[in-house]
C-alpha positions, 0 to 999 in steps of 0.5 A: 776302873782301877789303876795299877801303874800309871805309864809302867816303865817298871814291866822292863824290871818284871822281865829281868827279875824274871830272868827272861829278855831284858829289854836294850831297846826303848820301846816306842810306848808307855804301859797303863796298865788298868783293871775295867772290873774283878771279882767272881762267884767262883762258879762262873766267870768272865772270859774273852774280853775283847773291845772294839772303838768308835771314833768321835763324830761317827754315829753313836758317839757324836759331840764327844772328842774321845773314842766310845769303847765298846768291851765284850766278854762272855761268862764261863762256867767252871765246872766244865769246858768250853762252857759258855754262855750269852755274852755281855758288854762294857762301854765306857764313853771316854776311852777308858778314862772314865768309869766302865759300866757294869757287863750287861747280858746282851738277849741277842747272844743267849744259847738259842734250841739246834738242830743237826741230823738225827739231834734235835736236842742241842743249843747253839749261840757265839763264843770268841767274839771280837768288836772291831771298827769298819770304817767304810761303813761307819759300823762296829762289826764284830766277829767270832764263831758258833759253837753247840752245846749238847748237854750242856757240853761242846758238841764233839763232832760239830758244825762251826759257822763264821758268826758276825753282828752289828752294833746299834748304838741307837738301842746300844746292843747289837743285831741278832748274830749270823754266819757267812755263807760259805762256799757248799763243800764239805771242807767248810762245815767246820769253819769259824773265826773265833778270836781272830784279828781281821784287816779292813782294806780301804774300799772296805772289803774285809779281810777274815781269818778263819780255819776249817776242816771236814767233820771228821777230818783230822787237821785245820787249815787256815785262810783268810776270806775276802768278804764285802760288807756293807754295813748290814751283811758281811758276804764271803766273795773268794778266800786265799791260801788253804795253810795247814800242817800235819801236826795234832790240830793243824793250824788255827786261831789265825790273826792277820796285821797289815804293816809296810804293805805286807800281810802277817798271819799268825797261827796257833798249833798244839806245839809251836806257834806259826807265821807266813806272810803275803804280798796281797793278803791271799797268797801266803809263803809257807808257815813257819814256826815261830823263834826268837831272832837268836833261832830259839824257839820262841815257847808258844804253843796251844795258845793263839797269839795276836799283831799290835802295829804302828805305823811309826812304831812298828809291828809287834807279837803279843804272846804267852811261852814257857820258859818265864817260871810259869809251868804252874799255870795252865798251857803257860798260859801268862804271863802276857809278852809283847815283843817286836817282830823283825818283819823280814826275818819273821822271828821275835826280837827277843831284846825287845820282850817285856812283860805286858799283863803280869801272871798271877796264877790264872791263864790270860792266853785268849785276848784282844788288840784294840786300836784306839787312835793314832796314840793309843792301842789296848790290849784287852785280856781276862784272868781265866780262873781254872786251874790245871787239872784235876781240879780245873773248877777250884780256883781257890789255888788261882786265888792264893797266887793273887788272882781275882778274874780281872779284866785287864786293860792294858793300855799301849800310848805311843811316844811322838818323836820330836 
């Protein structure tokens, strides 16, 4: 594990060097911003690092007083797109203080032969997982979709499920993945929840972010799935609010966050970001694009975004937008912002932007949110090393602008107020 700035106050300068928000508040953490590994074969490399934490004393990390961290993330072909492979895991036992272990290809998650009408040909496994602790069940669940591979290209008009696997620490994999059994309707063929970030109730339902559509339907829609689980299977008992909106894809990579009673969800579209909001987790306002508090657009689009929260420090938006001297990079894709959200006016308090993961020529848009304990949040992200078009699959420009497919932990410590 690498350091790069122990407790990183200096990311505020970064943001005004950039000429983007200056932060006039304090924010209520520290950044350690580390690096858990780096380095590829320029043939492949590692995306969708996400990690989930097993407290101490559960099963699996017994006689330790720090929290076991389990990071997945999957390698990437970069000669096309969406080429993914089987995915692998870290661990480290002390959150992160000491050394992670290599990434070890987990047999589970291998590309397994499909079938789908007339085609018999086709492979399928899991992409855009994220582990994360349930702690009715004492159980690590991680969640993502299914997606198939015909020719060793993404299927064009396809099946999606809700894929989820267990992890064992006894044997230190996971189960064989499977999906949630959805309601039969058509609309629910096409129904994933890759990189979504879920809420947990107390009695231990699991409140799941997904979106669908018909096969040949033109829009995703989201909604957020109430599910029983105990431990073992993860079942589908009704869903919310069906959201969408008629523009390109609709409305998808949902992520949710509970703070002060209420449930945020937001929303990746092709254009704009989205946001709504719900009393009870189910019956969600009307989505709204995302803006600064100024009224300003806040500049994210294509790109999912995901909730950092503290019950003391608050609700936050951890994002990518335009506008920071980044159009050479894909979709503006980095360099990684957190911001707090004003949770009445649902907007970006643009004072309090600052620069979480730095940009150095290679997209960071798809990452995870970790909560470690009451004093430490993760955010967890890859340097995904294609280029923008034509020539996605060199990445010798990523590499000239400093890029090396770090897998970025950046490490949020919560300042207790005296």
């Amino acid at each position: 594990m690498i350091h790069i700035n122990r407790f990183l106050p200096a990311v505020l300068g970064l943001s005004a060097t950039l000429g983007i928000g200056q932060a006039q508040e304090k924010p209520p953490f520290e950044i350690d911003l580390t690096v858990a590994t780096e380095g590829f074969d320029k043939k492949m490399c590692w995306v969708h690092g996400r990690a989930g934490a097993i407290p101490p004393g559960a099963v699996g990390n017994e006689g330790r007083k720090s929290p076991f961290v389990v990071m997945t993330l999957q390698k990437l072909q970069l000669s096309g797109s969406d080429i993914f492979y089987a995915l692998n895991q870290m661990t480290t036992p002390a959150a992160g203080e000491s050394q992670w272990t290599p990434p070890i290809e987990l047999e589970s998650f291998r590309r397994v032969p499909f079938s789908f009408g007339e085609k018999t040909d086709l492979e399928i496994t899991v992409c855009d997982f994220w582990p994360g602790w349930h702690a009715k069940s004492g159980k690590l669940l991680g969640t993502g979709h299914t997606v198939v591979y015909e020719n060793n290209r993404v299927m064009h008009t396809r099946p999606r499920g809700a894929a989820y696997a267990v992890f064992r620490p006894e044997t230190g994999d996971w189960t064989p993945w499977r999906t949630v059994k959805m309601p039969n309707d058509p609309k629910f063929v096409n129904c994933g929840s890759g990189c979504v970030q879920r809420v947990d109730l107390e009695n231990g339902d699991v409140l799941l972010p997904v979106y669908f559509k018909a096969l040949k339907a033109p829009h995703y829609a989201t909604t957020v799935l109430r599910c029983a689980f105990d431990g073992t299977d993860l079942k589908y008992l009704d869903h919310g609010s069906e959201l969408s909106v008629p523009i390109k894809r609709g409305l998808y990579e949902p992520s949710l966050a509970h703070f002060k009673g209420r449930f945020f969800l937001t929303m990746r579209n092709d254009d704009h970001g989205y946001i709504a909001v719900s009393e009870d987790g189910k019956a969600f306002s009307e989505p709204k694009k995302w803006t600064f508090d100024d009224g300003s657009d806040l500049g994210n689009y294509n790109t999912q975004q995901h909730w950092v929260t503290h019950p003391d420090g608050g609700l936050f938006l951890v994002y990518t937008r335009r506008g920071a001297d980044n159009d050479h990079v894909f979709r503006h894709r980095a360099p990684l912002f957190i911001a707090r959200v004003d949770p009445e006016k649902l907007q970006v308090i643009r004072a309090t932007e600052q620069i979480l993961v730095p940009e150095k020529g290679a997209r960071l848009g798809n990452f995870g949110v970790t909560r470690i304990s009451d004093d430490e949040t993760w955010v967890t992200v890859t340097e995904w090393m294609q280029r923008p078009g034509p020539k996605y699959n060199d990445p010798e420009g990523l590499i000239k602008l400093g890029a090396n497919n770090r897998v970025w932990v950046a490490k949020l410590r919560w300042r207790r107020e005296n």
